[in-house]
N, C-alpha and C positions, 0 to 999 in steps of 0.2 A: 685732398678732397677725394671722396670715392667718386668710383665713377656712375652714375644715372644709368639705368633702366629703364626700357619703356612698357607698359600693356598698351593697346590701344582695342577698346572693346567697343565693336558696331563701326560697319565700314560702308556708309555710306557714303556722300557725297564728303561730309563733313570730315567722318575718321577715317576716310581716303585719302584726304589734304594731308591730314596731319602725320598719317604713314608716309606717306611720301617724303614730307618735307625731314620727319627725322632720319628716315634712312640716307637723305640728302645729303646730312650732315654727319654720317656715317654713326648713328645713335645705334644700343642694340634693343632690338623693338621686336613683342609679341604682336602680331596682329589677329584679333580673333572674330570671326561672327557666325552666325547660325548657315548662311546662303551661304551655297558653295562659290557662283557666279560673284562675289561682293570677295570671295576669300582669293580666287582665284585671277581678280586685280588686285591684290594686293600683295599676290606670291610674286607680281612682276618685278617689285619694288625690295622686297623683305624676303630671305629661305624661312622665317619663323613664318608663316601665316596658316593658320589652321580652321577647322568648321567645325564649332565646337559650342556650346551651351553655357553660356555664360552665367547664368542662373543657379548652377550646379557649382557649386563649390570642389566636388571631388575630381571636376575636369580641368577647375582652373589652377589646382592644385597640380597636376597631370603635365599640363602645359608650363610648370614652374609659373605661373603668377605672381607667385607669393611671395617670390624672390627679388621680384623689381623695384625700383623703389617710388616709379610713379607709375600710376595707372589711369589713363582719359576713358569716361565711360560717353561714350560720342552718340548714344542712340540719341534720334530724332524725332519720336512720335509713339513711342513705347514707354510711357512713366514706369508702368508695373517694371521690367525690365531694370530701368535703372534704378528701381529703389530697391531691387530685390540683390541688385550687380553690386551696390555701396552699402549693403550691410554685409556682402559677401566679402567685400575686398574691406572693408573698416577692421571687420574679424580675424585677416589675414595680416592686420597691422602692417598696412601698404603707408607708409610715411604721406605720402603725398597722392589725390584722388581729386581731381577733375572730372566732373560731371558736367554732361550739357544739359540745360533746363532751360525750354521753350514756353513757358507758363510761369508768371512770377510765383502765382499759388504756392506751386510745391516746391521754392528753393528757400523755405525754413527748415521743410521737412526733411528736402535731402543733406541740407548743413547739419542736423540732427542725428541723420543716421550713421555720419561718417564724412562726408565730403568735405577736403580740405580747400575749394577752389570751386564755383560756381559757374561756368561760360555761359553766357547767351548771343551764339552768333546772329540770330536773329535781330534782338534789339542794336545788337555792334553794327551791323548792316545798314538798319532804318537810320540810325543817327549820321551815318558815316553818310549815306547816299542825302538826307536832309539837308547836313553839312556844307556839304559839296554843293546840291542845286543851288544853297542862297547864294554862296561866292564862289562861283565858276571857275576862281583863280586855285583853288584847290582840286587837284587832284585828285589825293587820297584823304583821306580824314582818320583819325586815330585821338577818340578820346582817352586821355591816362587816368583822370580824376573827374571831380565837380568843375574843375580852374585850370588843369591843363590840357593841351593835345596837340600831337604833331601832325604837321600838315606834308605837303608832298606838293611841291608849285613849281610850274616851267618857267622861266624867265622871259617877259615878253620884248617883242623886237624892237620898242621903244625903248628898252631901258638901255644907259650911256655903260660900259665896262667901267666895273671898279673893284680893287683889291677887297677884301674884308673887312684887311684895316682900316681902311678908308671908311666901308659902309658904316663898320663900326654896332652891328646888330644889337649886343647886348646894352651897349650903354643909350642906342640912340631910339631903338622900338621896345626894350627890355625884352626878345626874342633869343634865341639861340640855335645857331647854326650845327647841325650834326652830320647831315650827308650832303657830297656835292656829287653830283654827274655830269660829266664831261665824254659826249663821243662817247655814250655804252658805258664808262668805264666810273665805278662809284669809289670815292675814297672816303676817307675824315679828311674835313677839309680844315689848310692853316691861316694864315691869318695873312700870307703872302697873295699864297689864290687870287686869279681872278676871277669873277663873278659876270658874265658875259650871258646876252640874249641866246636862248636855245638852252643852255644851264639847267639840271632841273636841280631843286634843294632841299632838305627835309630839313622844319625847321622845328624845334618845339616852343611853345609858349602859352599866353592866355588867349582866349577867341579876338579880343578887341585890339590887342597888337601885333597878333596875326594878320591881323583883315588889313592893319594900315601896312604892315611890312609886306602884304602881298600885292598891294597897293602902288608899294616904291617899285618892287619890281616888275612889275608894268609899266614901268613909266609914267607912270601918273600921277608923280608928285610936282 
């Protein structure tokens, strides 16, 4: 497998996050935006970070763009900007192009021009926080589809310790267990594990056996 690329164009709050987190993980990533102050957070993280015009094809050329093989176009409040950035880089035959689109309006138009990948952190936001207010027992909220999403739930002080095996998640809620945290420390969890109050767990599944499975570990069965 080769190895991935990054552009990350527009460095605000949003493609600040996301430089950060792939330099994290040791990705090699262009970071580009017009404001020097937005470039110059992001040189703390990345030596590629540059103040450059993303609109111009002959700079992002300059800056090797065209060579990456995925490119996030992260502005937030500039459509011109990123319709004019995803025929730039569609033209550039960048394989893979992520666009953020904060208006449902225009995400036929940028699927049109090139965009291989649509984000809207915004609507991920409103569902995820909705999510959470109605069942308080979730944490974090992550929907994957129409049917599924992983949740993120602390084990409450009612509930009695028990192995896995025991709880038995997938055969007895139809849930599935992927991360456990214990004391800071997150693994895949086996089927030996114990499953202990304080615990947190990321589970995936449908909202309605989530909501009982989060249910048990409260103790409230």
């Amino acid at each position: 497998m080769s190895k991935k690329s990054f552009a990350v164009i527009g460095l605000g709050q949003f493609g600040l996050a996301i430089t950060m987190e792939l330099a994290g993980i040791g990705a090699d990533v262009i970071a580009i935006d017009r404001e020097e102050e937005s470039v110059r957070k992001a040189a703390i993280h990345v030596p590629t970070a540059f103040v450059a015009d993303a609109t111009n094809e002959k700079a992002l050329r300059e800056l090797d763009v065209h060579h990456v093989t995925h490119a996030i176009v992260a502005y937030g409040d500039n459509i011109q900007a990123s319709i004019l950035t995803t025929v730039i880089l569609s033209n550039m035959n960048i394989p893979h192009i992520v666009v953020r689109v904060d208006d449902d309006y225009y995400v036929p138009i940028i699927k049109k021009l090139g965009a291989t990948e649509i984000i809207m952190p915004q609507r991920l936001a409103g569902i995820g926080l909705a999510n959470r207010l109605d069942d308080e027992d979730f944490l974090d909220y992550y929907s994957l589809s129409d049917n599924f999403s992983v949740v993120k739930i602390t084990v409450g002080h009612k509930f009695k310790s028990q192995s896995i095996v025991e709880i038995d998640p997938r055969n007895k809620y139809n849930v599935n267990l992927i991360l456990l945290t214990k004391k800071k420390e997150t693994k895949i969890p086996h089927a030996s594990d114990l499953i202990e109050s304080g615990d947190i767990v990321f589970v995936v599944g449908k909202r309605r056996e989530l909501r009982e499975f989060g249910d048990f570990l409260q103790g409230e069965e």
